[in-house]
N, C-alpha and C positions, 0 to 999 in steps of 0.2 A: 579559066574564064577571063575574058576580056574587061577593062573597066571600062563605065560610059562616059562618054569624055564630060565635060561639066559644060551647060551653058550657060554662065558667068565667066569671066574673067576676074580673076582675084588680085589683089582685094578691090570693092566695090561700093557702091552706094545700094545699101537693100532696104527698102520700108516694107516693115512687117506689121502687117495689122491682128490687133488682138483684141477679141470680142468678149465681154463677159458680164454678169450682173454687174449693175451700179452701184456696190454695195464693198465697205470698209477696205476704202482705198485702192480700188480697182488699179487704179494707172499705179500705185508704189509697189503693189505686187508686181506687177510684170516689169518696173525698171529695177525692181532686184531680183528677178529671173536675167533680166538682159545684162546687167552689170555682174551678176558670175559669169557670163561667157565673153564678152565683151571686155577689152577695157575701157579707161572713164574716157577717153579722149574721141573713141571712137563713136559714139552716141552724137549727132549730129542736130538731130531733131524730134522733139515730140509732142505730137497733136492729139487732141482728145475729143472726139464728138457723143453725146450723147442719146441715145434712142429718140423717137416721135413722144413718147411717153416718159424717159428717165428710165426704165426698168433695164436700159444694158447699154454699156458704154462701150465704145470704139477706142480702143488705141493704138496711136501707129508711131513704132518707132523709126525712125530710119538712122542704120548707122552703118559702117565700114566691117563689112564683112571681110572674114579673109579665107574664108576657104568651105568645101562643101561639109565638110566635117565639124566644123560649127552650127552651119543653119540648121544644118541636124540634129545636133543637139540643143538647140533652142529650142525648135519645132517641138520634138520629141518631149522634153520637160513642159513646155507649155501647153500642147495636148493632148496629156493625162492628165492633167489639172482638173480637180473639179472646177473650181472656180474659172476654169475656160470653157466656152462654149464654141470658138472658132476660130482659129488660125489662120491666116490669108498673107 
């Protein structure tokens, strides 16, 4: 079986958004989800918006990917999380 080539070029600049209740420290969960896969340097940026209401916050990290076999396991770790409702 052939592999699909990647469309990225690694390593990269990737903002990943992570969506989830507002609730006991939304954004420090997901930057110690991202900081096991990631190291500290490569974390670039992180933005936080909160729902129309509060009830679910937005987090977007962006940081230096390096290959497809990380986003994947970020992704993957992040959702099966309960406390994630949406990965983007």
């Amino acid at each position: 079986m052939q592999s699909r080539p990647d469309v990225f070029d690694f390593p990269t600049a990737f903002p990943l958004k992570v969506i989830g209740k507002n609730e006991n420290s939304f954004r420090d969960f997901v930057l110690a989800v991202m900081e096991k896969h990631t190291l500290p340097d490569e974390i670039q940026k992180v933005s936080e918006r909160p729902s129309n209401n509060d009830a679910y916050l937005s987090v977007t990290v962006t940081f230096i990917a390096q290959s497809r076999e990380q986003l994947d396991g970020i992704y993957r770790e992040l959702s099966i999380h309960p406390r994630v409702v949406m990965v983007i």
